[in-house]
mmCIF entry with sequence, helices, sheets and N, C-alpha, C, O atoms, coordinates in Angstrom:
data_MODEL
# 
_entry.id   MODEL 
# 
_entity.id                         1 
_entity.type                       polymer 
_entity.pdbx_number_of_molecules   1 
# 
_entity_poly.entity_id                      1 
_entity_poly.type                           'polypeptide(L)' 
_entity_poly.nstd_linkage                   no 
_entity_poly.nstd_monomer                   no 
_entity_poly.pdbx_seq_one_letter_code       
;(UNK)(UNK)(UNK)(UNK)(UNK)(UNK)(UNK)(UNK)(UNK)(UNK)(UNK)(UNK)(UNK)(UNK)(UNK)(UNK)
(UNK)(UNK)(UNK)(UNK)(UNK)(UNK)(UNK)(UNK)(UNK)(UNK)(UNK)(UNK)(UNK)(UNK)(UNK)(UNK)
(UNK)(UNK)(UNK)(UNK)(UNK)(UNK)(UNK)(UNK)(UNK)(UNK)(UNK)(UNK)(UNK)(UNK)(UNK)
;
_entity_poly.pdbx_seq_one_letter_code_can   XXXXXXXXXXXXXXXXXXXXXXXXXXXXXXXXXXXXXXXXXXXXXXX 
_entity_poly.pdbx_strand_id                 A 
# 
loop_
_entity_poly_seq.entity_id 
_entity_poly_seq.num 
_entity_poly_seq.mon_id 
_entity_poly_seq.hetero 
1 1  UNK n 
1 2  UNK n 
1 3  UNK n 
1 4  UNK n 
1 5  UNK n 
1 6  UNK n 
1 7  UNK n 
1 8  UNK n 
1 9  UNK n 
1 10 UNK n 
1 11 UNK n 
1 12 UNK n 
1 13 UNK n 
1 14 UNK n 
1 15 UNK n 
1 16 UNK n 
1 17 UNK n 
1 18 UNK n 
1 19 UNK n 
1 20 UNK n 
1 21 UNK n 
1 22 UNK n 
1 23 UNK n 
1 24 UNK n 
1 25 UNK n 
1 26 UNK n 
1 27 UNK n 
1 28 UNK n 
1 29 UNK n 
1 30 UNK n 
1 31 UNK n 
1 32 UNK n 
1 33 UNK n 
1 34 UNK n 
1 35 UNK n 
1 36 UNK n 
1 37 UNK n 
1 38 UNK n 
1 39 UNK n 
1 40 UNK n 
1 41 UNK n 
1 42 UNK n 
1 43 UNK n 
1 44 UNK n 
1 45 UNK n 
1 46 UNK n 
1 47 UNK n 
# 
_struct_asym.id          A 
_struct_asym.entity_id   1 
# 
_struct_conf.conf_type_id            HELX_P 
_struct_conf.id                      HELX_P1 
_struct_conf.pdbx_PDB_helix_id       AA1 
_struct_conf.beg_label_comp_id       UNK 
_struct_conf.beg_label_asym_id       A 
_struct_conf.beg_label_seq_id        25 
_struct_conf.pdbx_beg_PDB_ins_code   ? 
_struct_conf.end_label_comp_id       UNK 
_struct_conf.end_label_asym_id       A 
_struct_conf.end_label_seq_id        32 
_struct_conf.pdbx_end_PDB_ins_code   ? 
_struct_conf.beg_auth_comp_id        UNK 
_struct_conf.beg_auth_asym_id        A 
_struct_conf.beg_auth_seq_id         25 
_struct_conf.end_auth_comp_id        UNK 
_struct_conf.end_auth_asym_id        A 
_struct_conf.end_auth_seq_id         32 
_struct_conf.pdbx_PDB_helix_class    1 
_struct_conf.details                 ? 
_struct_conf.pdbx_PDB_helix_length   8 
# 
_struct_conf_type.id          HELX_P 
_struct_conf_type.criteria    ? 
_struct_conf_type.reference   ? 
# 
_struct_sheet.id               AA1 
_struct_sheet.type             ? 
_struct_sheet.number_strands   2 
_struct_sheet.details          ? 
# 
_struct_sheet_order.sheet_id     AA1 
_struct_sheet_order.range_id_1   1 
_struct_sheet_order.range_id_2   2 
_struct_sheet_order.offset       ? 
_struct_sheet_order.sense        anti-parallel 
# 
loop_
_struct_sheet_range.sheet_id 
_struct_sheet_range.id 
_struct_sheet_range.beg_label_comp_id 
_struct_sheet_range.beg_label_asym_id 
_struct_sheet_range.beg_label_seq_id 
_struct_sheet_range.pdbx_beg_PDB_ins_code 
_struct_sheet_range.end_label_comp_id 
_struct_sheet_range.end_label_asym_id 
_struct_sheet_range.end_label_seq_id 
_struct_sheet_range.pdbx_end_PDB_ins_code 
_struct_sheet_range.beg_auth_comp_id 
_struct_sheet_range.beg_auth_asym_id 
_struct_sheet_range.beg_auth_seq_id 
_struct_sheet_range.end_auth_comp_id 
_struct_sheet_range.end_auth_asym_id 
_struct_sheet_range.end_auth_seq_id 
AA1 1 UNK A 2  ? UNK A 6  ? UNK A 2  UNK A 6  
AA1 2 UNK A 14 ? UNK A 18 ? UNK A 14 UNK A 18 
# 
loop_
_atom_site.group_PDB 
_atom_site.id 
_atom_site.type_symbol 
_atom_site.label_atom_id 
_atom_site.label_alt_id 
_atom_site.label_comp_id 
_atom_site.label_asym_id 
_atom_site.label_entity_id 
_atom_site.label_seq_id 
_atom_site.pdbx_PDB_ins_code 
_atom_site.Cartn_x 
_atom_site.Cartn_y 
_atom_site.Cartn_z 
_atom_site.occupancy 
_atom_site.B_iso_or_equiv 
_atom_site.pdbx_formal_charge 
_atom_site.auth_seq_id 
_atom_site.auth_comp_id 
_atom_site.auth_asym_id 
_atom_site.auth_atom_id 
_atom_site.pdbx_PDB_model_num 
ATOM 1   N N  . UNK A 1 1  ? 100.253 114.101 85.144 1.00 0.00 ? 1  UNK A N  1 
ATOM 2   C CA . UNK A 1 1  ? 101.059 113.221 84.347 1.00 0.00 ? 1  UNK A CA 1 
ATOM 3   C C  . UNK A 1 1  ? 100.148 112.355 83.502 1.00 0.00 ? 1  UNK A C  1 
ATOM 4   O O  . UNK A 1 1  ? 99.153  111.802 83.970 1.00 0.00 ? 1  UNK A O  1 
ATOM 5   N N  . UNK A 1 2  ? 100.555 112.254 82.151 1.00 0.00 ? 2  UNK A N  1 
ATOM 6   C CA . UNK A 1 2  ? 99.765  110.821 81.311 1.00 0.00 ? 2  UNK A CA 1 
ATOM 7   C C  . UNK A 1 2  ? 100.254 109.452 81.675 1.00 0.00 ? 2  UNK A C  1 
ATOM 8   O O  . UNK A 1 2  ? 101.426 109.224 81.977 1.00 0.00 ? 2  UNK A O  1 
ATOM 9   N N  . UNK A 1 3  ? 99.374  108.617 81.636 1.00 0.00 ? 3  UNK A N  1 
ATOM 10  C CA . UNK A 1 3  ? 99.977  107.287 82.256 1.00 0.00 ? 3  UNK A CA 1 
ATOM 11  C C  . UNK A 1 3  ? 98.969  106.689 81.323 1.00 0.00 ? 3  UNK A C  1 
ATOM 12  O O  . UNK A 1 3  ? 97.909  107.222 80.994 1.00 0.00 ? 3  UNK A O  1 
ATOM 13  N N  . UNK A 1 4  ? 99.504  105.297 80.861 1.00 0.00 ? 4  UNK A N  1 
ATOM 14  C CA . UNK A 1 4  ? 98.723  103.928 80.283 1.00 0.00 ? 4  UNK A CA 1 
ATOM 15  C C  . UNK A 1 4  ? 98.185  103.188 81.035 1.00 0.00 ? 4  UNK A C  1 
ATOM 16  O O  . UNK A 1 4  ? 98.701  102.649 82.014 1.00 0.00 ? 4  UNK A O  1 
ATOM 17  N N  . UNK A 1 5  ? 96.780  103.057 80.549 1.00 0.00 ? 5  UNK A N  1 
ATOM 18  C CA . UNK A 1 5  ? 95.667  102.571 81.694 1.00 0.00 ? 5  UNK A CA 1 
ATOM 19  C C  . UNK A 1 5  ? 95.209  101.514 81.085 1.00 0.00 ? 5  UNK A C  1 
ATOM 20  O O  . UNK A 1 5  ? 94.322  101.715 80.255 1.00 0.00 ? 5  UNK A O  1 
ATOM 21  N N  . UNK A 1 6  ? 95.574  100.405 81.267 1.00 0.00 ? 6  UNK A N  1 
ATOM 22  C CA . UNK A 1 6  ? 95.107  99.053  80.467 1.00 0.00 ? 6  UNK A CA 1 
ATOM 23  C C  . UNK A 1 6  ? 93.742  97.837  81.710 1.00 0.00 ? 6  UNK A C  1 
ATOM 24  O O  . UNK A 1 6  ? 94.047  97.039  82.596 1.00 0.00 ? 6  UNK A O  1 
ATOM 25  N N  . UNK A 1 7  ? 92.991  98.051  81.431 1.00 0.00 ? 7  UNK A N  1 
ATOM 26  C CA . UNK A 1 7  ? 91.809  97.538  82.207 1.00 0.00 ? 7  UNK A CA 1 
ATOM 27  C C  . UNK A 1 7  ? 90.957  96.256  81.524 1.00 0.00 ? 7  UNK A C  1 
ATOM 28  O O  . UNK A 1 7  ? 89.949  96.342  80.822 1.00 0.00 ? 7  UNK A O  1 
ATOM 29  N N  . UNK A 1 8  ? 91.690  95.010  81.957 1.00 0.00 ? 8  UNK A N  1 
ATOM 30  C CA . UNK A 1 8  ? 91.340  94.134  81.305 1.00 0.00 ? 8  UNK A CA 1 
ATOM 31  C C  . UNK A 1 8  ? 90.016  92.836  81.901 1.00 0.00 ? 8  UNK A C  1 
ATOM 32  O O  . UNK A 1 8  ? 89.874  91.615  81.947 1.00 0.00 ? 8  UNK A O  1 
ATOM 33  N N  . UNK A 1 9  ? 89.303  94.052  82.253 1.00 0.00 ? 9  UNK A N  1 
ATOM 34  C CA . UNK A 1 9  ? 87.834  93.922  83.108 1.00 0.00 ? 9  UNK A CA 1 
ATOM 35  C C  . UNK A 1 9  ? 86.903  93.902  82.094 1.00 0.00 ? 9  UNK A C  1 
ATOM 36  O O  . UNK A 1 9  ? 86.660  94.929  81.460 1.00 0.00 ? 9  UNK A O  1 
ATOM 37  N N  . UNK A 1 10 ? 86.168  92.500  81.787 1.00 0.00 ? 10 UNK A N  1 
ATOM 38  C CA . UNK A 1 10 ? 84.852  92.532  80.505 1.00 0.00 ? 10 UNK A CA 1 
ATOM 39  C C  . UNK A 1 10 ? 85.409  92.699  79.691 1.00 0.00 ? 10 UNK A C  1 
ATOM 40  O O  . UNK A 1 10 ? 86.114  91.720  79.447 1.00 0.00 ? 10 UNK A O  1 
ATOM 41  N N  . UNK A 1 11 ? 85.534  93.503  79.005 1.00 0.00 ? 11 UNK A N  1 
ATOM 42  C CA . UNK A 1 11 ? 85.483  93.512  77.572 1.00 0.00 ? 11 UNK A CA 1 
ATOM 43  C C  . UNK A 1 11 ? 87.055  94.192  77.203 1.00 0.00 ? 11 UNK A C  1 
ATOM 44  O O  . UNK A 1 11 ? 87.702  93.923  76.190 1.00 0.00 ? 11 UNK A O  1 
ATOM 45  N N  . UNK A 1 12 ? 87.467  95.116  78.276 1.00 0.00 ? 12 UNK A N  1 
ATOM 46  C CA . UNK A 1 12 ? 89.091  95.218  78.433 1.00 0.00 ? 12 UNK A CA 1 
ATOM 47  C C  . UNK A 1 12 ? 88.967  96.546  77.747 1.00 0.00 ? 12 UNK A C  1 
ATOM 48  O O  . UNK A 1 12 ? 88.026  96.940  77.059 1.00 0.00 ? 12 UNK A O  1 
ATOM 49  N N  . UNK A 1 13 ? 90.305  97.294  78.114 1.00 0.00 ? 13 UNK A N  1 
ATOM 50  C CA . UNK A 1 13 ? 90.545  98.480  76.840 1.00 0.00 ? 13 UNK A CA 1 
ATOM 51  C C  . UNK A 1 13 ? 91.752  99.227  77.113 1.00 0.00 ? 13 UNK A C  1 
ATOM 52  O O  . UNK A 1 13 ? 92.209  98.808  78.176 1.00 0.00 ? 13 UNK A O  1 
ATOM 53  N N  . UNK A 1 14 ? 92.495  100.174 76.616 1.00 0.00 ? 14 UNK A N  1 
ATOM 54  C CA . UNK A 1 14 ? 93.528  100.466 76.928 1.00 0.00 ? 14 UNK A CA 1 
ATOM 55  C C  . UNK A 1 14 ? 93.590  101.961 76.483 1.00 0.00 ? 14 UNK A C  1 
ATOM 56  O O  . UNK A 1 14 ? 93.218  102.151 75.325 1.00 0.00 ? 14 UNK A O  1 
ATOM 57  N N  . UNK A 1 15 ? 93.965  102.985 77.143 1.00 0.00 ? 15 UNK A N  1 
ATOM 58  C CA . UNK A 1 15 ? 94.072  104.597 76.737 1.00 0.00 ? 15 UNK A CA 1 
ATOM 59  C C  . UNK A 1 15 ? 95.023  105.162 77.571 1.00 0.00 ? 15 UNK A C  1 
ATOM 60  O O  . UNK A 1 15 ? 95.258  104.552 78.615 1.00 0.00 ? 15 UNK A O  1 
ATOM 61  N N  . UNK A 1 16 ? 95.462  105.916 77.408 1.00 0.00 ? 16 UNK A N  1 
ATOM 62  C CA . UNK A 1 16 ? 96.216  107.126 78.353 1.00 0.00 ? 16 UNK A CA 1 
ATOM 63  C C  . UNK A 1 16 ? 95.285  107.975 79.047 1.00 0.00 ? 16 UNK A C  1 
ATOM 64  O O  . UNK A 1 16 ? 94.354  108.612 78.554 1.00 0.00 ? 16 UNK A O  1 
ATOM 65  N N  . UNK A 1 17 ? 95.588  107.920 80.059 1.00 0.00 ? 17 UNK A N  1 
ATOM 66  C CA . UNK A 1 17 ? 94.167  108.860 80.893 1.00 0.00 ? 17 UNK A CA 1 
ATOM 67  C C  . UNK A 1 17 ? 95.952  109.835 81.786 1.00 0.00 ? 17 UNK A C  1 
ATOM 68  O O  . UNK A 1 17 ? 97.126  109.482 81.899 1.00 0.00 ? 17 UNK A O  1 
ATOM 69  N N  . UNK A 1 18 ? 94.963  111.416 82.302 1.00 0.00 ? 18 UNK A N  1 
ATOM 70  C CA . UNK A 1 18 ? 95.510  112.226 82.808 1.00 0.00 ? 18 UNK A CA 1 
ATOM 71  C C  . UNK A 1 18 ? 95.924  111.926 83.944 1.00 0.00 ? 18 UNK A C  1 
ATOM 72  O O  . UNK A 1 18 ? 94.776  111.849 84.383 1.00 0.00 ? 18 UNK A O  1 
ATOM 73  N N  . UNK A 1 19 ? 96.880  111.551 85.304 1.00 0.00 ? 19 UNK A N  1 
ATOM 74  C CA . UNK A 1 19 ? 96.280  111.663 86.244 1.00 0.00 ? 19 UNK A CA 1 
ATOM 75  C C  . UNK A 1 19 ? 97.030  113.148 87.203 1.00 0.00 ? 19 UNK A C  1 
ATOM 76  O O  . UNK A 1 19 ? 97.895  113.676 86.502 1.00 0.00 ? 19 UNK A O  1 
ATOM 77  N N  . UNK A 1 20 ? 96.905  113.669 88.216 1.00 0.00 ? 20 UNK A N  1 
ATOM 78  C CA . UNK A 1 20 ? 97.388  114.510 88.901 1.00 0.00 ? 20 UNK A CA 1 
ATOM 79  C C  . UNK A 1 20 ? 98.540  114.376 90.086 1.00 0.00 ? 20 UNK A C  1 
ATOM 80  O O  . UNK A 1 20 ? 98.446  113.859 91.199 1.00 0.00 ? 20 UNK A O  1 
ATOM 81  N N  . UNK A 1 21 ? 99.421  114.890 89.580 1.00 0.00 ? 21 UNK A N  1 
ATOM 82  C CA . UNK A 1 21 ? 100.473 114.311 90.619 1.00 0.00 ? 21 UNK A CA 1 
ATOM 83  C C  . UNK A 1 21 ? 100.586 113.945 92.042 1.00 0.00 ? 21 UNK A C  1 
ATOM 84  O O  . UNK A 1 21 ? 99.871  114.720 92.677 1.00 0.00 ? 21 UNK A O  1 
ATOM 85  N N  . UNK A 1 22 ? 101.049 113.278 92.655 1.00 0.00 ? 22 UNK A N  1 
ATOM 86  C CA . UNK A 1 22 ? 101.013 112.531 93.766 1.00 0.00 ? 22 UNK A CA 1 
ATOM 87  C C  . UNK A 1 22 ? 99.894  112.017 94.239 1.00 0.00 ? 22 UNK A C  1 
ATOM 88  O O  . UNK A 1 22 ? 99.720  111.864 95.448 1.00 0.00 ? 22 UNK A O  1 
ATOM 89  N N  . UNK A 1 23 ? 98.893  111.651 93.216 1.00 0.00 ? 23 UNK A N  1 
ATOM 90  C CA . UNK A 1 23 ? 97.909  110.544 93.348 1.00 0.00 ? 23 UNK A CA 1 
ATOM 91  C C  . UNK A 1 23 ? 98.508  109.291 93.576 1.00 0.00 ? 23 UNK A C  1 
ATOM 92  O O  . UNK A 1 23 ? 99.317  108.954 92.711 1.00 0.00 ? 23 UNK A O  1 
ATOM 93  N N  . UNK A 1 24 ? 98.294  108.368 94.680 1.00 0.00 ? 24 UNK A N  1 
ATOM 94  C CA . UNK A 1 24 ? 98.621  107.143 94.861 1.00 0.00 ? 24 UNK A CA 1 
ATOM 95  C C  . UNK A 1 24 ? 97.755  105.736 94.030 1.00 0.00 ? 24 UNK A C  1 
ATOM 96  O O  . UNK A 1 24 ? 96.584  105.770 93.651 1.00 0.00 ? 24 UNK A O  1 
ATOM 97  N N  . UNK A 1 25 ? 98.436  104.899 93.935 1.00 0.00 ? 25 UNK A N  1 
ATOM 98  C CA . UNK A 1 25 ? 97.854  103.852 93.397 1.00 0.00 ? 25 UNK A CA 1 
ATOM 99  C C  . UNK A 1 25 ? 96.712  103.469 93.737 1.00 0.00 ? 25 UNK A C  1 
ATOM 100 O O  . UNK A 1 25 ? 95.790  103.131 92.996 1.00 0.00 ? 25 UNK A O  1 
ATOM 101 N N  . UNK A 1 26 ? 96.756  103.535 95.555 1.00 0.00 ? 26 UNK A N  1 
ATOM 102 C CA . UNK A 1 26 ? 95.222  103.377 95.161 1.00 0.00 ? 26 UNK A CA 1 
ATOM 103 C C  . UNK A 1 26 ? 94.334  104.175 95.418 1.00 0.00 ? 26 UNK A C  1 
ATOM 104 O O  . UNK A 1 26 ? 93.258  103.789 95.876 1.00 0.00 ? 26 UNK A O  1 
ATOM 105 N N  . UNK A 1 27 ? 94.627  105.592 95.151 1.00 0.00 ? 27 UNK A N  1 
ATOM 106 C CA . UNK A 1 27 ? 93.309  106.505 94.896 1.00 0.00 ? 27 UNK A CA 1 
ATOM 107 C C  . UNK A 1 27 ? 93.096  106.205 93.832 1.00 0.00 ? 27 UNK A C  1 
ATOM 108 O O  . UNK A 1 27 ? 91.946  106.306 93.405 1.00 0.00 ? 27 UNK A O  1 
ATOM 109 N N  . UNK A 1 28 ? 94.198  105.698 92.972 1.00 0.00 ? 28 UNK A N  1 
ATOM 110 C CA . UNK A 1 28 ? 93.945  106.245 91.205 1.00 0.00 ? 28 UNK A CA 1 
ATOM 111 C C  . UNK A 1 28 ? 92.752  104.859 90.697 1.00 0.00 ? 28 UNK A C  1 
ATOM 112 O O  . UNK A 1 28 ? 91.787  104.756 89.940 1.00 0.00 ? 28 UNK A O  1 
ATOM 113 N N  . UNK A 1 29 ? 93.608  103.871 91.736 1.00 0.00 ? 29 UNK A N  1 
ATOM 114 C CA . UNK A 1 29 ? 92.225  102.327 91.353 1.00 0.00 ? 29 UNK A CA 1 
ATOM 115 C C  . UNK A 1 29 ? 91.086  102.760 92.131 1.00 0.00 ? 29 UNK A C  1 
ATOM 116 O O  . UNK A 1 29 ? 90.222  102.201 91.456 1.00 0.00 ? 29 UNK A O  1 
ATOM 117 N N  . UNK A 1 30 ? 90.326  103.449 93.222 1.00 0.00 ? 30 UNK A N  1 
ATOM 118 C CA . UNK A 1 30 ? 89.386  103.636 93.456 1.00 0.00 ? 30 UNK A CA 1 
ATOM 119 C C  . UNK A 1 30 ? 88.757  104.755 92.669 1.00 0.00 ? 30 UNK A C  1 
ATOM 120 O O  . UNK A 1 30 ? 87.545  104.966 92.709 1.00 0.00 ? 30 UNK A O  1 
ATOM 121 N N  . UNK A 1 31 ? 89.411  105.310 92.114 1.00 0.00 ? 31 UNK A N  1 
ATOM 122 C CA . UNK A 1 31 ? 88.682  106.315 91.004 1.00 0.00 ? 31 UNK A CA 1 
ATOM 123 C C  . UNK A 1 31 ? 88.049  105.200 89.989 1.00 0.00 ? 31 UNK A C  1 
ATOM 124 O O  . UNK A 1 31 ? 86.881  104.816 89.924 1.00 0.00 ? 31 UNK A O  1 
ATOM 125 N N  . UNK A 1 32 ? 89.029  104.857 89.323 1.00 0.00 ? 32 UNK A N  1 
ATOM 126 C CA . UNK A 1 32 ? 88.528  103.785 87.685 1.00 0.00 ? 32 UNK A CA 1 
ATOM 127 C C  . UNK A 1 32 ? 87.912  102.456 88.084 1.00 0.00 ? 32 UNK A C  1 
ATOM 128 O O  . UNK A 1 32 ? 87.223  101.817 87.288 1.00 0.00 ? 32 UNK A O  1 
ATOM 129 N N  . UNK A 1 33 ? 88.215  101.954 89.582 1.00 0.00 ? 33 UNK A N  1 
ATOM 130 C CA . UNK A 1 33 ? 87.111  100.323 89.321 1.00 0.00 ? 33 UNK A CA 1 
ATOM 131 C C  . UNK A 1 33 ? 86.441  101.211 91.108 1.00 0.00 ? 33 UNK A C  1 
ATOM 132 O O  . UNK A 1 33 ? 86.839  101.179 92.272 1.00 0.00 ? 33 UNK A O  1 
ATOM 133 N N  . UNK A 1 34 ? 85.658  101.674 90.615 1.00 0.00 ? 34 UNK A N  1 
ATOM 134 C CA . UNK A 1 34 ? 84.843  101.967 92.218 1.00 0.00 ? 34 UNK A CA 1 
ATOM 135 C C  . UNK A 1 34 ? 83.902  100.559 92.516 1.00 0.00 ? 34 UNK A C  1 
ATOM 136 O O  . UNK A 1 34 ? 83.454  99.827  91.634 1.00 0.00 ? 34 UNK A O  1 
ATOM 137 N N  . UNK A 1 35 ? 83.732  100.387 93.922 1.00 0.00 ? 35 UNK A N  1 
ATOM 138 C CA . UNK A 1 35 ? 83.039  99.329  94.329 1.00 0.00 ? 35 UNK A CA 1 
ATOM 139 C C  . UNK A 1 35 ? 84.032  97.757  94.040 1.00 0.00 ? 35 UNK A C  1 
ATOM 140 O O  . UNK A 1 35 ? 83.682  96.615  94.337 1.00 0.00 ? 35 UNK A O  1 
ATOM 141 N N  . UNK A 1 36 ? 85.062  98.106  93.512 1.00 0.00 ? 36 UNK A N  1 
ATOM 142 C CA . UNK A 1 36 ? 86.247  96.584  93.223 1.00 0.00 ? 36 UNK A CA 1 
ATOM 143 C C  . UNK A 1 36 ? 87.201  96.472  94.554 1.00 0.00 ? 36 UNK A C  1 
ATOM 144 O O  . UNK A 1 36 ? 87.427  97.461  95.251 1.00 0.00 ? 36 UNK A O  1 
ATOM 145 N N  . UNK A 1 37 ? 87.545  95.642  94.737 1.00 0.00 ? 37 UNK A N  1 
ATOM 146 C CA . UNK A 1 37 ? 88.886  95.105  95.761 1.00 0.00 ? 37 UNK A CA 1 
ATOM 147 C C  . UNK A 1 37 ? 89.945  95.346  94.848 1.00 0.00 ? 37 UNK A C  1 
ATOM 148 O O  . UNK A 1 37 ? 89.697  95.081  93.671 1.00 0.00 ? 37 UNK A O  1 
ATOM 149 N N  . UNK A 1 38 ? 91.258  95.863  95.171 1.00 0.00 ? 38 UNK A N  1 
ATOM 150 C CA . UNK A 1 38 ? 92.539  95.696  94.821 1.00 0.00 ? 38 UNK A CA 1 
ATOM 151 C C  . UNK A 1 38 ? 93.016  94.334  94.773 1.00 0.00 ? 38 UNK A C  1 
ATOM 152 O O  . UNK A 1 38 ? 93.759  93.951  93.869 1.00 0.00 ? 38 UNK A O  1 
ATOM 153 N N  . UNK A 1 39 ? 92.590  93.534  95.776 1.00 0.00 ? 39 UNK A N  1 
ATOM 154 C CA . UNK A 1 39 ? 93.185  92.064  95.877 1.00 0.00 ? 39 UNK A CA 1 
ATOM 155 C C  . UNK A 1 39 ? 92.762  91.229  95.054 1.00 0.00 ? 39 UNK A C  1 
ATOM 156 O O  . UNK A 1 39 ? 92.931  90.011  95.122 1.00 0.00 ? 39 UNK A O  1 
ATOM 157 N N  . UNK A 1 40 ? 92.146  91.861  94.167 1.00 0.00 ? 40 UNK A N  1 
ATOM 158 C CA . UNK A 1 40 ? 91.266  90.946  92.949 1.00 0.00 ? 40 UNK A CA 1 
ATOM 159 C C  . UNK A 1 40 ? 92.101  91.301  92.165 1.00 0.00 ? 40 UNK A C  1 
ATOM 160 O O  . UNK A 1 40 ? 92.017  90.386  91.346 1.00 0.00 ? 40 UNK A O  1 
ATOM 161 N N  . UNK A 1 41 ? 92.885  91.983  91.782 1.00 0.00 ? 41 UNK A N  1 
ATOM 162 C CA . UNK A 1 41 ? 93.124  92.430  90.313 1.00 0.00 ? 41 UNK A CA 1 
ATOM 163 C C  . UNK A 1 41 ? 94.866  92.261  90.718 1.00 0.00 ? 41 UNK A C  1 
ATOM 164 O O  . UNK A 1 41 ? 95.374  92.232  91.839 1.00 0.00 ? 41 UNK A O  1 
ATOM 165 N N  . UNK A 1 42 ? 95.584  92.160  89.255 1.00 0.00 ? 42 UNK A N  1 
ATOM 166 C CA . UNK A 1 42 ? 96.824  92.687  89.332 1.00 0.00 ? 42 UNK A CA 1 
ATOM 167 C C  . UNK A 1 42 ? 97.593  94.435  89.117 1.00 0.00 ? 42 UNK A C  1 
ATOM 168 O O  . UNK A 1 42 ? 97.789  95.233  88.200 1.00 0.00 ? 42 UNK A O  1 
ATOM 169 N N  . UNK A 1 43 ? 97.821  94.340  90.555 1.00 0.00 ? 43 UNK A N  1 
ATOM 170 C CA . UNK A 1 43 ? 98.358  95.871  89.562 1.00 0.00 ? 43 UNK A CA 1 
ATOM 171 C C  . UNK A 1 43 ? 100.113 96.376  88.976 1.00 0.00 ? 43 UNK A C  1 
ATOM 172 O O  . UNK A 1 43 ? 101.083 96.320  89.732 1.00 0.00 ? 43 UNK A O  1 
ATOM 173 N N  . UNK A 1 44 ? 100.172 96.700  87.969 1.00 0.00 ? 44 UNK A N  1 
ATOM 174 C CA . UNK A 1 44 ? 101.501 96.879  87.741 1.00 0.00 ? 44 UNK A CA 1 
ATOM 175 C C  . UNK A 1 44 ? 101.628 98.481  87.895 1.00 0.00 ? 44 UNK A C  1 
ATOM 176 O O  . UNK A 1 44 ? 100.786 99.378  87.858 1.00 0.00 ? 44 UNK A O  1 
ATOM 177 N N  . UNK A 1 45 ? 103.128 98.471  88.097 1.00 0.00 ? 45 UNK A N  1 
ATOM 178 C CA . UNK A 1 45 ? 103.786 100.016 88.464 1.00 0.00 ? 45 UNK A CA 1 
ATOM 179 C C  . UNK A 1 45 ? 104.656 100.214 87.715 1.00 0.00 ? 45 UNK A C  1 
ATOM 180 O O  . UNK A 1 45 ? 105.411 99.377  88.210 1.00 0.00 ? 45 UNK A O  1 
ATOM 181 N N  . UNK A 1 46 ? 105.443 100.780 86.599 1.00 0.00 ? 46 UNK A N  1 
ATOM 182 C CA . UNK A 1 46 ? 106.489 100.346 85.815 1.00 0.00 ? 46 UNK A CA 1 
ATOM 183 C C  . UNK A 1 46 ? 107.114 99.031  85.408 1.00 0.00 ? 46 UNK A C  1 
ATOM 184 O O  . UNK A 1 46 ? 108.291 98.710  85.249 1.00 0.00 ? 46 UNK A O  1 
ATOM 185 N N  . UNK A 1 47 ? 105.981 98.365  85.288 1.00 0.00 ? 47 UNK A N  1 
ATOM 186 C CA . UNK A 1 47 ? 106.094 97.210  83.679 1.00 0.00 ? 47 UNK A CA 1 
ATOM 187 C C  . UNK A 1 47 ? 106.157 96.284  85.821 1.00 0.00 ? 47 UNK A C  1 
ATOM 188 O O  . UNK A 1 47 ? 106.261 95.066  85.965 1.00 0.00 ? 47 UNK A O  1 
# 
């Protein structure tokens, strides 16, 4: 599935990245912020 990936870490940026179905939220955040806490960040799921 395409999903909007808005990462407003440093300098920030925003793209559609691929991901593969029934990836969970947080495989999909340990893929893109490796070495980060979840409890640091906000995450949204449909707005």
């Amino acid at each position: 599935m395409k999903i909007m990936y808005i990462n407003n870490d440093g300098g920030g940026f925003a793209d559609y990245v691929h991901v593969n179905d029934n990836t969970t939220v947080e495989k999909f955040f340990t893929q893109q912020m490796p070495g980060r806490e979840p409890g640091d960040y906000l995450i949204r799921v449909n707005r």
